[in-house]
N, C-alpha and C positions, 0 to 999 in steps of 0.2 A: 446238644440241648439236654441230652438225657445222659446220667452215668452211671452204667450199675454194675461196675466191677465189683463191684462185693460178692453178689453171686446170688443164689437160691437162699441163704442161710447166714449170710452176714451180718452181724452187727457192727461194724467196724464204721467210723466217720472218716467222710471226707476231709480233704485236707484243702484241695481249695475249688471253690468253684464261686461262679457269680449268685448273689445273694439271690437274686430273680428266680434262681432256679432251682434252690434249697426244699423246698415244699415238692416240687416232680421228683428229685434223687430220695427223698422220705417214701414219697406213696409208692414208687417202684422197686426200691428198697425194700418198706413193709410189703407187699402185695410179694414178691420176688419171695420172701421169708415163710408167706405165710403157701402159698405154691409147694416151698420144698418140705414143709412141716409136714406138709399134704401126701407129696410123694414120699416121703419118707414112711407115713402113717401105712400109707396101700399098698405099697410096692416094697417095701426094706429098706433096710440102711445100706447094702450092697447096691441095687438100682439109684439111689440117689447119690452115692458116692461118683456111682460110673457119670451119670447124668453131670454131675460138678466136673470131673475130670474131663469130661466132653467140652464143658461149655469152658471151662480154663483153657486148654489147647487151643480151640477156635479162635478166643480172645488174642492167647500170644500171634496166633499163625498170622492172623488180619491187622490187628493194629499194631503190632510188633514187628510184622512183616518178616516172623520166624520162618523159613522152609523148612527145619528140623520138626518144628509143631505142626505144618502142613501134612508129612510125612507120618507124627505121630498121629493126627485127628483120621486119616487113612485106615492106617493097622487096626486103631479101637474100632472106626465103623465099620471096616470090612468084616471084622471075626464077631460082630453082632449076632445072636441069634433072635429067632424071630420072635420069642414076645420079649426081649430086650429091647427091639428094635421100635416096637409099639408104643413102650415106655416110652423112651429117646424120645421121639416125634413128638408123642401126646406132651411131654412136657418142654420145649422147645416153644410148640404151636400154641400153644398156653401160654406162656409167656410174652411170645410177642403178642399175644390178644392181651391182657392184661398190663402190655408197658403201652397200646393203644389207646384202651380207654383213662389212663393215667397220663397220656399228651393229649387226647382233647379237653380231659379236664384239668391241666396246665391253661391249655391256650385260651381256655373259658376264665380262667383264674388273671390271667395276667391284662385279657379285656378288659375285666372289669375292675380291675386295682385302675388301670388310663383313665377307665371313666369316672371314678370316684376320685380324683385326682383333678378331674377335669382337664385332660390331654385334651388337645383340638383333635379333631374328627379325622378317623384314618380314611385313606383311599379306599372305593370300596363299599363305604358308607353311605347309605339314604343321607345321613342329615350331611354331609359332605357334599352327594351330587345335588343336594337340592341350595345348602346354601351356595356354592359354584354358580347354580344356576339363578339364583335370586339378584348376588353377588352381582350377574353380566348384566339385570337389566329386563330380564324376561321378567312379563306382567303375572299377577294374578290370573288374567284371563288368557292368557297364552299358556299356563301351565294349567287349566283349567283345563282347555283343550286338547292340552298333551294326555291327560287323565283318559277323555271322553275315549280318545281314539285309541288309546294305549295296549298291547295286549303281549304281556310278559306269560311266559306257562314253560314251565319243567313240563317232561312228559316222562312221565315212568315208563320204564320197557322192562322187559322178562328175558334176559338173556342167560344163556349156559356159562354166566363165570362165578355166581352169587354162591357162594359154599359153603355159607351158615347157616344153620339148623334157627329155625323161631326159637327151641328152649335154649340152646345156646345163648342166642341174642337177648332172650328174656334174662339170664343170669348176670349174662353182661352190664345190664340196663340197673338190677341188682345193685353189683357191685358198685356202679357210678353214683347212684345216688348214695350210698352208703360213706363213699368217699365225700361228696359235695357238702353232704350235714357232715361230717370233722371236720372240713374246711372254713364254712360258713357259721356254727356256730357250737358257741362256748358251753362243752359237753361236760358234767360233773366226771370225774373218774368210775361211778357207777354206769354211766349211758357210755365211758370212752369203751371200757369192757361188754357190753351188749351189742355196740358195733361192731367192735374188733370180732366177736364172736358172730357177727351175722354175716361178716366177710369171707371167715373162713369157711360158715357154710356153704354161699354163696359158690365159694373155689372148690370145694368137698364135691356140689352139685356136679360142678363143673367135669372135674374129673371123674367121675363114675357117670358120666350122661356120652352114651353114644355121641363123637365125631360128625360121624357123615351119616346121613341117608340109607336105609334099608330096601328103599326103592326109590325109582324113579320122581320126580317132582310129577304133577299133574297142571294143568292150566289152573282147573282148582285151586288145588296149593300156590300158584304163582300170583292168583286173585287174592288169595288174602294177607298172604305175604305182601303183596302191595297196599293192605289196607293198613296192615297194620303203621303205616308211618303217619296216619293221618292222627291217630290218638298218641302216635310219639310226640309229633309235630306239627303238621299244617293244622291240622281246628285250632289249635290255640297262638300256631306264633303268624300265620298270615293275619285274622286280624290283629296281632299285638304289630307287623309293621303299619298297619291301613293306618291303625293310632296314633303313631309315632309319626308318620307323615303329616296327620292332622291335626296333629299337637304341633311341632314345627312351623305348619305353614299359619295358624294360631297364633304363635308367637311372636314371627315374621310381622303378619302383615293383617292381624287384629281382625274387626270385620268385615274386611275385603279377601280373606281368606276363601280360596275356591273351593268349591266342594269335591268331593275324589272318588272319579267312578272307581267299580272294581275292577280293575284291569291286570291283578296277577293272582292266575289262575294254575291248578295242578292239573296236567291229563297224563291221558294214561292209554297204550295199547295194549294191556296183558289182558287177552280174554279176548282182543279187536283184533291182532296180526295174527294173520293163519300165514305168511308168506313162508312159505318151508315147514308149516307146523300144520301137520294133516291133526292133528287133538283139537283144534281150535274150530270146534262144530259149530251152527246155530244154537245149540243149546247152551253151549259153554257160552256164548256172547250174552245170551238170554241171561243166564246167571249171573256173569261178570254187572252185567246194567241192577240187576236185583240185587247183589251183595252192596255193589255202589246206595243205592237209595236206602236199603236198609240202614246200612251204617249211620247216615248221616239223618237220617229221624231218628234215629235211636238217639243222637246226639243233642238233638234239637228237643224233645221230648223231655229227656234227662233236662238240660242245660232252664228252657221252660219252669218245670216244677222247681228247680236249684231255686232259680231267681224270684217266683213267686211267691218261694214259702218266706224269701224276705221280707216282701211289701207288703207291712201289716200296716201302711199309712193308714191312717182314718179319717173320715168324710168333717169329723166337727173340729178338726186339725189343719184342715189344709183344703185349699182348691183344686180345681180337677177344669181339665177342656171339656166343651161338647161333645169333642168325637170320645175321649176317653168315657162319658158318661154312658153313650150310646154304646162303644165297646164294652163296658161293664156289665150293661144292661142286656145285653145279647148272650151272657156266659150261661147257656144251659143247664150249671149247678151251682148253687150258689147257697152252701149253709148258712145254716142261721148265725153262726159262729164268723163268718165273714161276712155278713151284709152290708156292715159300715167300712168294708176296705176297698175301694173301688180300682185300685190298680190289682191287688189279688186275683179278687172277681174277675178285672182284664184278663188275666193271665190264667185262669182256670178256663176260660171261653177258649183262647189259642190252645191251652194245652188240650182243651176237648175236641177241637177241629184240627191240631197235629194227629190224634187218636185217629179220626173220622177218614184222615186222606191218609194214612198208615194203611190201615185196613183195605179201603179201596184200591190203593198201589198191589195189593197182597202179600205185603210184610206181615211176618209171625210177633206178633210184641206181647208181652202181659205190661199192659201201664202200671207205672206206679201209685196212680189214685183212681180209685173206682170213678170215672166219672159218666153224666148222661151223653149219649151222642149226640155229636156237635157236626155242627155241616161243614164237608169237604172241603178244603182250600183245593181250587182251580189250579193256581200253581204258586209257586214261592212268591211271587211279586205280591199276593195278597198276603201273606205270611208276613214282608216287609213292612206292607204298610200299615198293618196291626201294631209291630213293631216301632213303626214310626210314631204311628199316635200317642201310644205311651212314652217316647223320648219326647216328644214337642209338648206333651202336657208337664211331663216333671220338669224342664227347660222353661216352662213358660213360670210356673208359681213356687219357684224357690227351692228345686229339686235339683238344681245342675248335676251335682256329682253323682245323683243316681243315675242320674242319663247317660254316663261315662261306665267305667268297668266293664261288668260282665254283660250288661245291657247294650253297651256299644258294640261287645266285641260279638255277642249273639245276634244282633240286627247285622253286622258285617258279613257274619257266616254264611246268614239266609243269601245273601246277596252275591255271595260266591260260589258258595256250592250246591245253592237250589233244591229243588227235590232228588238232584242226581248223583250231585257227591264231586263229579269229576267227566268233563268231555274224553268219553271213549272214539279212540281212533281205530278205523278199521283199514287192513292194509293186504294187500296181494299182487304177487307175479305177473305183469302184462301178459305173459305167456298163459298163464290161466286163462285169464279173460278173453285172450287171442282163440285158445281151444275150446272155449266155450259158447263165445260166438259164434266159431264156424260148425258147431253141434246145431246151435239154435237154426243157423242157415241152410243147412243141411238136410236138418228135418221136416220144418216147416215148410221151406221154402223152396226144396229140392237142388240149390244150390250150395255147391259139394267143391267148389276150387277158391275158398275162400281165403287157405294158409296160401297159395300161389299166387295171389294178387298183389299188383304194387300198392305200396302205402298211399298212392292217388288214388286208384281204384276203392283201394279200403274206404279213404275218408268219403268218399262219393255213394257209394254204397251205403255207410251206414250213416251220412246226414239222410239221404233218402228212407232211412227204414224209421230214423227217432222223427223225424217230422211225419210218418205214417200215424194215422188215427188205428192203424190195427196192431195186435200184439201177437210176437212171434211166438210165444212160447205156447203152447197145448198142454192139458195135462193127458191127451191121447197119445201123446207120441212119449215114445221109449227112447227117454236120453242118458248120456254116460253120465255115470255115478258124479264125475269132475263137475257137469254141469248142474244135476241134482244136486249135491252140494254145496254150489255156489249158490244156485239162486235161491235155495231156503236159507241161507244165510241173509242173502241181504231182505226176503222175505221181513228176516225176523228182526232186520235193520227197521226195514218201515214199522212194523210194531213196536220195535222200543221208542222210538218218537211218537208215537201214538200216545203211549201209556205213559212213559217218564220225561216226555219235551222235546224238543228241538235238540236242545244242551247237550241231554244225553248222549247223543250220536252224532256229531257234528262235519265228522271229517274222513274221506277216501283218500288211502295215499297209493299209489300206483308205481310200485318197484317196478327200476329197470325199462323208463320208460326212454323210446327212443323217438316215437312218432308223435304226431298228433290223433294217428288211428289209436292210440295206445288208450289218449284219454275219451274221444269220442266213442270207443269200445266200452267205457263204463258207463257212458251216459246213458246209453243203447239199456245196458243192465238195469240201470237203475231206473229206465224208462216200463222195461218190461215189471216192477214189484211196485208202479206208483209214486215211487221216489222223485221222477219226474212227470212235472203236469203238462201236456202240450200243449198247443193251439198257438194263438195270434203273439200272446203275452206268458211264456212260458216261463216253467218256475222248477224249479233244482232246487231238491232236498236238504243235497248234501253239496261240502265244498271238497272238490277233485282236487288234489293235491299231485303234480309227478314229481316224483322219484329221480333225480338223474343221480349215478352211482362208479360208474366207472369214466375213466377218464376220457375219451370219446364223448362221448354222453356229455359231463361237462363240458366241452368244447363246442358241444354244439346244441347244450339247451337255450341260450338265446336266440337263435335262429328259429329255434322248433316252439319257442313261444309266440315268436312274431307271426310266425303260421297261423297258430291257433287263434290267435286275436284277431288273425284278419279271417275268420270263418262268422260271417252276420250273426248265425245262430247262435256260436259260442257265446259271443258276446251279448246275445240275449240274455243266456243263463245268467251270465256274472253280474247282469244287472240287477238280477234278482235274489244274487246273495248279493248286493253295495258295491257292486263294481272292484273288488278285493279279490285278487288270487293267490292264494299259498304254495310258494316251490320251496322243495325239500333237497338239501344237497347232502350229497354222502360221505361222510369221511371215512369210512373204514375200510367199504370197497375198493374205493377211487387208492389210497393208500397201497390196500394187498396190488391193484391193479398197475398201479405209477411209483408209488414211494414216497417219504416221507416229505420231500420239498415239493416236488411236482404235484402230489395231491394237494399242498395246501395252495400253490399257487394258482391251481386249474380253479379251483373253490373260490379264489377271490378275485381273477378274472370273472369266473361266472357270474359273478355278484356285481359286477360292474356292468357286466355287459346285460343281464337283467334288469336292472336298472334303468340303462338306457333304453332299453326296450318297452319297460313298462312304462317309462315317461312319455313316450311317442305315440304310445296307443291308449294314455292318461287310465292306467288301471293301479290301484292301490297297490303295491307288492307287501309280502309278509313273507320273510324268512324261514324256514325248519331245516336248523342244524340237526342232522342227523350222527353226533357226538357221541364218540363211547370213552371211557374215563380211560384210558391211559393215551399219551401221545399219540400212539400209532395209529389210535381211531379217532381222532381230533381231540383229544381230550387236553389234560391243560388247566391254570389259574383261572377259572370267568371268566371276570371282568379285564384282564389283560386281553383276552380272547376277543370279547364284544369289543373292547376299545380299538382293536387293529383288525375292524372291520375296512370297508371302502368306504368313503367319503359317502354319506345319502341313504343308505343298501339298511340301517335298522330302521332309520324312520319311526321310533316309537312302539315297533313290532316285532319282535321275536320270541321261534318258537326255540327251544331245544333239547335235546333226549336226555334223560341221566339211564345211565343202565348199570344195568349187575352192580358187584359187589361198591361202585360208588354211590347209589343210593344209601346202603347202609353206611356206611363212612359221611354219608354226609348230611342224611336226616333222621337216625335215629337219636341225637341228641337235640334238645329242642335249642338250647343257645346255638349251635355248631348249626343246626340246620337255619334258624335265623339270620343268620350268616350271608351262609349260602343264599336263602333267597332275598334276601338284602342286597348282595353282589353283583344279581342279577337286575335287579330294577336298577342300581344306581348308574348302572353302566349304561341300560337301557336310556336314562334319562341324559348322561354328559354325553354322550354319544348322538341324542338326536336332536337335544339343545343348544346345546356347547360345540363350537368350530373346533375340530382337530386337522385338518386339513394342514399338515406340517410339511409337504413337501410338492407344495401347488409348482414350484420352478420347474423341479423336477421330476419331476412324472414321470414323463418320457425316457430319461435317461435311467430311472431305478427300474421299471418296468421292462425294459430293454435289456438292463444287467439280470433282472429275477427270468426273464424270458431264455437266455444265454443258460444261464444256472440248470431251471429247469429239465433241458434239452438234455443236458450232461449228466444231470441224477437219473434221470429216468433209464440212458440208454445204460449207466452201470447198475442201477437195482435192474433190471429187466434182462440184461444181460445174464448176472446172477440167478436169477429166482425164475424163470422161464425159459432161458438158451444155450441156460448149460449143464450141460447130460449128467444126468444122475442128482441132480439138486432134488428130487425126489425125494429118495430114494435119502440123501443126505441131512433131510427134513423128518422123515417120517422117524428116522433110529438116533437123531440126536435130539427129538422133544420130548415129550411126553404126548404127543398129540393123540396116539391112538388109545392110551390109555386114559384120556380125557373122557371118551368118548363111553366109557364104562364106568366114570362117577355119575353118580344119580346127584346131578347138578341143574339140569333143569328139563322142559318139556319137550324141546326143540330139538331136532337130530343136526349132529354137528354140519354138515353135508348136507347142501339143497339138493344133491343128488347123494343115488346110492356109488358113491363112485369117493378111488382117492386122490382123485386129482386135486392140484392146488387150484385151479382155477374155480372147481366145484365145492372145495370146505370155506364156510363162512368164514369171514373176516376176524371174527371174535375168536374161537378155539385158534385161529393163525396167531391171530398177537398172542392170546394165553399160553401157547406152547412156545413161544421164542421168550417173554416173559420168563416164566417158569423155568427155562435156564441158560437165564443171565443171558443171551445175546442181545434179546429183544431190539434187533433190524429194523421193525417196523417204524422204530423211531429215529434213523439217524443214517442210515444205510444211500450212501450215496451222495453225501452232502462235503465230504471232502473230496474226492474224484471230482465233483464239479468245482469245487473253489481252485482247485489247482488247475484243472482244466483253464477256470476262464481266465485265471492270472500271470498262465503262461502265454493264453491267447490273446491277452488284450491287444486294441487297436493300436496303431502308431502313437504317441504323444497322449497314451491316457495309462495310469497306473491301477489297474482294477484292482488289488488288494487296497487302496485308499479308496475308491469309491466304493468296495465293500463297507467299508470302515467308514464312509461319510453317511450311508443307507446304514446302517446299525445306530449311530449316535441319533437318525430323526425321524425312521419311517417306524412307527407302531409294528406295521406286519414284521420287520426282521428283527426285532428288539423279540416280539414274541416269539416268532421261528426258534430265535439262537437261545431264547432262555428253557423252552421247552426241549429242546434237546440237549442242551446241556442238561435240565435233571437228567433223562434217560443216560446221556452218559452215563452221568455219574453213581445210573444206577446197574449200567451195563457190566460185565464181571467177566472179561476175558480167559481167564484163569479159571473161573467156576468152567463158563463154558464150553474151555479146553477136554474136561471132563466127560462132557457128555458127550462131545464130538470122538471122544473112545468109543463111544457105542457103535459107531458104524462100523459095518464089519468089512467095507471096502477102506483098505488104509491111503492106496492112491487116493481116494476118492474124496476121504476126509483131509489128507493133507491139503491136495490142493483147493478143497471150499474153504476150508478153517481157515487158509493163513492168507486165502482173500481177504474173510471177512474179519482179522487179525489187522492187516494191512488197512485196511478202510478207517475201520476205527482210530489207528493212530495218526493217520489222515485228518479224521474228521475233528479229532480234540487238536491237532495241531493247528488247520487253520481255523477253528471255535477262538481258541487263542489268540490269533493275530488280528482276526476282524476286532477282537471284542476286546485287547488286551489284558485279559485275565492271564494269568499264572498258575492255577489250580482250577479245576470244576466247582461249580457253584460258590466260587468267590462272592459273588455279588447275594449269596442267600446261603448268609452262614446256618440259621436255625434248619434248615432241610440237610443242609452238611453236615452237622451234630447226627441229627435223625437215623441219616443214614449209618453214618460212623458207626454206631450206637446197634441197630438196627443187626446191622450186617452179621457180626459174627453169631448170633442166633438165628440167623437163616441156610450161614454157611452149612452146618452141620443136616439141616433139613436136605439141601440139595446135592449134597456128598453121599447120603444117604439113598435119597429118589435113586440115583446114580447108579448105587450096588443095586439098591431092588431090581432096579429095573434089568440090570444085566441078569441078575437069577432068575428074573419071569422069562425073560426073550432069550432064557438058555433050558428052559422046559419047568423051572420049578416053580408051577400055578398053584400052590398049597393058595390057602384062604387068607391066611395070614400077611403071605406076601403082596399078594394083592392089594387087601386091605392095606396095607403100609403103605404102599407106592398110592394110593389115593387119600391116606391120609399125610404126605408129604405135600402133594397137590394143595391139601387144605390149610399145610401152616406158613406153605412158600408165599403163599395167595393174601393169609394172613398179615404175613413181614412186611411184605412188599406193597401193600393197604390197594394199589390201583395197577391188577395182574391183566384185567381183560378189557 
């Protein structure tokens, strides 16, 4: 897709490439030129020289498939010295940041030439699943309904892989739009040079701005790093899709057009998950709910005054509603100079009771208009319906199109993001809760064998203590710190519902839940801070959400919900959040824990078998994919994803995670991020409208073959990664993994414990350190051992390589499986990661892990091939085969590099320098590679 053999400093033309793609080889081209003018300007002509002779050798060695260039890209990096080496990297990690924002704003360019065109609607697309859906026959009032009940939500999370700097990303953001106006519009030769020059400062910034981090990230820092995407993107592009829905179904079906609750929603745990993150205090949660509301009055406030200073209608010009009169009439200031504008007026009133509950919340604001004080809005729903009045008056007397725009899209806001901005989720270790409770039994209650008792005994126990009118907890008695911490936290949970709504704090998720004690232990909790009210007709705060995370756990969260449900009391509670309960399934653990096919297939048995469970015991289910953005942690296309779900299992409901460095990739552009959560509804709606039930015959028989498969992946990943000696030990000196652990990448310690066992390091540094060189396992590791396996064991008179082959041509789930791993093949690098496999300093040791997982690999692209009949990797998705092509040989050089540093750090030479290098490799590999963790 992309070509930029020219280099840092070419001006040379292509000679032939597809017309489509002329305008990307320009920007990367210029961008490429104006980089090396850069490095050349700071560093010399000798440093840029070396720089081009680098990146020419990588070129021939990779797509040339030179060994003489392999050999020569060797000698140049190993005799590097170290601020040579600085350079090298900074300008490498530059570049692929820079050929990054120059393919989204390709793939932003080439949407909208289809639409301007008028292409029919791509897959993926709102106006695609909806006409589909109109198309089959579903009513106005069926999809009315589908609205009412609907609940789509990204949830942002704060994980240790994100490893860009906010001024970084600010310059980034810079340059994009700097590009988008040359694109978009027709610039004299005076503005093409004031651009061109605002570019190069732009990259100037770039390069003289500190890499990485001087310290650590904070939860702080990770709160506002999460805010900042809302003014990249969500305030402006969720209502521009609410619009676009409602403009569609408009068009459609005139005035029988339904009305569209708001049903996609942002949340968020950064500031709510303390699970392994001792920094995530009550205070910090306190903060995280107060930056949330600040934001979003600051936005409301602004957006207010924007739209008022419009509406200079006048009273002897035009009609006005009752309630607008009464609204007008109610605006506590009202100069003489506005008397006769009676929507102004409205909106100087709102803007003076946005003021009034600003204040009261105890946000810091200076308004932008002096005004008198105006009374408190209760909560956002009166904010709407101020909003509303004024849309139903300009609607009623010849005002239509004022009641569209910004007007519409600001009544939308109100209506999604409230006074709170975003439902924070709060989340923690059963094992917490476990130690906490038997603190509170302990002291209170003088019963001291509470970790000893069976999980019947638990459940028994503690229904007897939440149905008690008394509370365990004393502030006489002297409890461990674990439990003083806990419980001022959720303390400060009931307070933020107090102060900022219901909204604000909506949701407990309970990692690593095995029991039904697990979730009845927080009821207990949140019984002792008020969160639970008791008596006859009992009422739950919050909605308990478990966690199942490893594969065990999957296999036996249906059973352990049927439990729950048939507890009378439980099923009290739920009646009083709508009979709805949210389970969260885990892909990352369940993955490190099973492997790549078994994790996904234990996930979508679970979902089936949830299902049935929740139909039997008629409770609402609601999904939470617990997803992290590369393969190995479920990550993946969307809406390929949503679509090969199980037949019934979204129902119109799903939650799911975006984390680390995919969130920036995928919502700091606001088209790019419209996308995205475009992708997400559409999917959400063919998936719970639309019949895909494609292989009702056979069921049994692909379920039977995925069950066979399974068995076989699990026992060769687990074989490998758990029972055979020294894979340790083969892991720790062929990643980077320990030296992850010393970038100031985020607030979280890599390790729920202080320990370095694999069973104890998070999921996330696991993938990021096989990522990072080139093996990346977590996404394929064990999927050819099993296809060979079952195709040598197939039954009498059945050919399992064709019935693989007849499950790929029609079951959604293996169409996704085998296309998700094939990326990862194709982004796997045997040959790099022969490399790093030098590092271990046992040679038996690494011979024989290496040229297993050597052997697997050729395995796994062998039979990828036979089920799927491709010839090459990513046959079927040329533009990510370009990408990578393209991609690669400027990554190469970063992790040839990691490679020697790393041998001079883990051979004693810890100068600063070196250091630094080896964590700024981390950051350009992470770069290249767009989705590392």
């Amino acid at each position: 897709m992309i070509d930029v053999d020219a280099g840092l400093n070419d001006n040379s033309d292509e000679d032939s490439e597809e017309a489509k793609n002329t305008p990307l080889r320009h920007d990367i081209r210029m961008l490429g030129r104006m980089l090396g003018d850069t490095l050349r300007e700071h560093e010399g002509e000798a440093t840029f020289n070396l720089v081009e002779t680098i990146r020419q050798t990588a070129i021939r060695f990779r797509r040339d498939g030179d060994p003489v260039a392999g050999q020569e890209l060797d000698a140049i990096l190993n005799r590097l010295k170290n601020k040579e080496t600085v350079a090298v990297v900074r300008a490498f990690s530059y570049f692929s940041m820079l050929s990054n924002i120059a393919e989204d704003l390709h793939h932003n360019r080439r949407r909208r030439i289809h639409l301007r065109a008028g292409s029919p609607p791509q897959s993926g697309s709102v106006t695609l699943a909806l006409e589909r859906a109109l198309n089959s026959g579903i009513s106005g009032e069926a999809l009315e309904g589908f609205f009412e009940k609907a609940v789509v939500s990204p949830v942002l999370t704060a994980h240790p892989t994100e490893v860009q700097r906010r001024n970084i990303l600010d310059c980034q953001l810079t340059i994009q739009r700097l590009l988008i106006e040359r694109d978009r519009t027709q610039l004299t030769p005076n503005e093409a040079r004031h651009n061109e020059e605002a570019i190069r400062a732009a990259i100037q910034i770039l390069w003289q701005t500190r890499m990485l981090r001087s310290v650590r990230l904070t939860v702080h820092n990770e709160i506002e790093n999460g805010l900042i995407y809302y003014s990249y993107t969500f305030l402006s592009q969720i209502p521009y899709i609410y619009a676009k829905i409602e403009d569609l179904l408009e068009r459609r079906l005139g005035d029988q057009a339904p009305p569209v609750a708001s049903f996609l929603r942002i949340g968020s745990w950064i500031g709510g998950d303390r699970d392994g993150n001792p920094f995530v205090t009550h205070q910090v949660t306190l903060h995280a709910a107060e930056r949330h509301s600040a934001l979003i009055f600051d936005y409301y406030i602004n957006e207010v005054y924007r739209i008022g200073q419009t509406m200079s209608l006048a009273e002897r010009l035009i009609r006005v509603s009752d309630e607008l009169e009464q609204l007008a009439a109610a605006s506590p200031d009202i100069p003489a100079s506005r008397i006769d504008e009676p929507y102004r007026k409205a909106f100087l009133g709102i803007y003076a009771r946005l003021i009034a509950t600003s204040q009261r919340l105890g946000h810091i604001i200076t308004p932008r208009n002096q005004v008198k004080a105006g009374e408190s809005y209760a909560d956002s729903a009166e904010l709407v319906h101020d909003l509303d009045i004024i849309i139903h008056s300009l609607k009623k007397n010849k005002s239509h199109w004022l009641a569209r725009g910004a007007l519409r899209d600001l009544r939308r806001a109100a209506d999604v993001f409230g006074f709170h901005l975003a439902p924070l989720d709060m989340r923690q270790h059963s094992k917490v809760h476990e130690q906490v409770i038997a603190d509170l039994f302990a002291q209170s209650v003088h019963k001291t064998d509470y970790l000893s008792l069976t999980p019947s005994e638990r459940q028994q126990l503690l229904l007897d203590e939440i149905t008690s009118a008394r509370a365990l907890y004393s502030p006489y008695f002297k409890y461990s710190a674990t439990t003083q911490s806990e419980l001022r936290i959720l303390k400060m949970a009931a307070e933020i519902q107090h102060r900022f709504g219901h909204a604000a704090l909506p949701n407990y998720i309970i990692s690593m839940t095995t029991s039904v004690a697990n979730v009845l232990e927080v009821v207990l909790l949140l019984k002792e801070v008020g969160l639970l009210r008791v008596g006859e007709n009992p009422r739950l705060g919050l909605n308990i959400i478990p966690l199942f995370e490893t594969i065990g756990d999957l296999q036996g969260c249906g059973t352990m919900m049927g439990e729950l449900f048939s507890v009378p009391y439980y099923r009290k509670l739920l009646e009083s959040r709508g009979n709805e309960q949210e389970v969260m399934l885990g892909y990352s653990d369940s993955n490190k824990d099973g492997g790549f096919l078994t994790s996904n297939w234990e996930i979508y048995k679970a979902e089936i078998n949830l299902t049935e469970v929740f139909a039997k015991h008629q409770i609402e289910l609601r999904l939470f994919h617990g997803r992290g953005g590369t393969v190995g942690r479920g990550g993946g296309p969307s809406y390929q994803g949503i679509m090969a779900q199980p037949p019934h299992s979204v129902n119109g409901q799903i939650r799911v995670t975006e984390q680390a460095e995919v969130v920036a990739s995928k919502y700091t552009d606001p088209e790019v991020g419209r996308r995205n959560l475009e992708t997400l509804v559409a999917a959400t709606i063919e998936a719970t409208l639309l019949s895909h039930e494609t292989i009702q015959a056979d069921v049994v028989r692909y379920h039977q073959a995925m069950e066979i498969l399974s068995s076989h992946a699990f026992s060769t990943y687990r074989n490998l990664v758990y029972e055979t000696p020294g894979f340790k030990q083969f892991f720790l000196e062929s990643t980077p993994v320990r030296e992850i652990a010393g970038l100031y990448i985020g607030s979280r310690p890599a390790s729920r414990k202080p320990s370095d066992r694999i069973e104890d390091l998070r999921a996330i540094p696991w993938v990021f350190s096989w990522s990072l060189n080139r093996t990346i396992i977590p996404g394929w590791y064990g999927f050819g051992s099993a296809v060979e396996k079952f195709v040598q064991q197939s039954r009498q008179g059945e050919n399992g390589l064709e019935l693989l082959q007849e499950m790929y041509a029609k079951w959604p789930l293996m169409q996704t499986l085998l296309s998700n791993m094939d990326m990862v093949l194709a982004k796997t690098d045997l040959g790099i990661a022969s490399r790093y496999a030098e590092l271990v300093t046992d040679v038996s040791l690494r011979e024989q892990i290496f040229s297993r997982i050597q052997d697997e690999w050729q395995r796994s692209v062998k039979w990828l091939f036979q089920i799927t009949g491709h010839r090459e990797l990513l046959e079927d998705n040329p533009t990510l085969a370009r990408s990578i092509q393209i991609r690669t040989p400027y990554i190469d050089p970063l992790n040839h590099l990691q490679i020697e540093l790393l041998r001079r750090y883990r051979a004693g030479d810890d100068v600063e320098q070196v250091h630094r290098s080896i964590h700024l490799t981390i950051n350009g590999v992470a770069a290249g590679l767009r989705n590392s963790g």
